[in-house]
N, C-alpha and C positions, 0 to 999 in steps of 0.2 A: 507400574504396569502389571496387570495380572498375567500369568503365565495359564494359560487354561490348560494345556495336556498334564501340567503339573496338579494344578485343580482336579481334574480328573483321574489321575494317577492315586491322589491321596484320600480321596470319593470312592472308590475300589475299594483301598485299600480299607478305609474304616467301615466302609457296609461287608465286608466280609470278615474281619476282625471281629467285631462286635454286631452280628447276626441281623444284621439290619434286612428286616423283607419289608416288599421286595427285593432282589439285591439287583436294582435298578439304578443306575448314576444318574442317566437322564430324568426322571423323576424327581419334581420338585419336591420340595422339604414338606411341602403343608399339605401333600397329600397323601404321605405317611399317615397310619394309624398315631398317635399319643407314644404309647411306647415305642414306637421306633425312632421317633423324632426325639425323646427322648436319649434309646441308644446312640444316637447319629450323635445329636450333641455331646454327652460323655467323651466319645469316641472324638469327636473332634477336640476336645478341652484334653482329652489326655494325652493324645499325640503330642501336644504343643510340651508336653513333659513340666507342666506348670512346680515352681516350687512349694504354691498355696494353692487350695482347692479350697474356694467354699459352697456346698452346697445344701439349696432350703427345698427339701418335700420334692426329692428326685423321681417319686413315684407316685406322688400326684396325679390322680385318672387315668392310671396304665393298665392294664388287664395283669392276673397275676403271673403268667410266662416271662413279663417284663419286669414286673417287679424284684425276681429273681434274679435274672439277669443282671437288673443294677446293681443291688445288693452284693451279688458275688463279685463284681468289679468293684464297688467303690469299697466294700469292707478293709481289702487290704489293702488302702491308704489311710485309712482312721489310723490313729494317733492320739495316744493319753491327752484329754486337753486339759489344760491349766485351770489357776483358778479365774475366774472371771470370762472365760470362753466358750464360745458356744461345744454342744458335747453330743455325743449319742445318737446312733441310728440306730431308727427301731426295727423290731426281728420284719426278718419274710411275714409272717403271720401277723404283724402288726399292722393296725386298722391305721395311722397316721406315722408319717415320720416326721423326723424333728431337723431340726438345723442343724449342721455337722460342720467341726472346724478341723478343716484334715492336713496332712503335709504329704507329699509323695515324693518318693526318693526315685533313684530308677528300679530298686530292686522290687518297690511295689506298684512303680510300671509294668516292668516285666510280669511279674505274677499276676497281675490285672490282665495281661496281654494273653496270657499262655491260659488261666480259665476262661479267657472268651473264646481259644481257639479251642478249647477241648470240650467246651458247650455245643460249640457247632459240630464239633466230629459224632456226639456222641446225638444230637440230634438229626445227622444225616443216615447216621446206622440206624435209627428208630422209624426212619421213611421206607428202607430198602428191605 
């Protein structure tokens, strides 16, 4: 059974964590822009505090506001990959990214956590 205030409790929480605009709960997912449905997703995958993360071209047709945003969140869960695994996200400034074979621990939950709150602060100072 779903618990919906709980659904919505943790809907808050990751549009506000991870700079999801609108920062509307009631708004459906597909009528976000690209990068935020984007952000929304990350944000939903990293709550769940996975111990494997793979992601293919996270920035695939986002504007580049977003693409940063990803960037700084998923960078600090990459992890040296092996031989035979997928490897490498490409810069902010890169025209494609690549497939990325990553581990997240919590400490690079947290640090994932703590530059998405401090993107928000510093872009609500930039409004006022």
């Amino acid at each position: 059974i779903l618990n919906d205030a709980e659904i919505r409790r943790r809907t808050v929480d990751i549009i506000s964590r991870y700079d999801v605009r609108p920062p509307n709960p009631d708004l459906p997912a597909r009528a976000l822009s690209g990068g935020n449905q984007q952000k929304l997703i990350i944000g939903r995958e990293l709550e769940l505090r996975p111990r494997l993360l793979l992601v293919s071209q996270p920035t695939r047709g986002v504007d580049i506001g977003a693409i940063e945003f990803i960037h700084r969140t998923l960078v600090p869960l990459r992890v040296a990959a092996g031989p035979g695994q997928a490897a490498g996200l490409a810069d902010v400034g890169g025209a494609q990214d690549q497939g990325t074979a990553q581990r997240a621990g919590p400490a690079q939950h947290e640090e994932a956590r703590e530059w998405a709150l401090e993107a928000r602060r510093r872009r609500r100072s930039r409004r006022c």
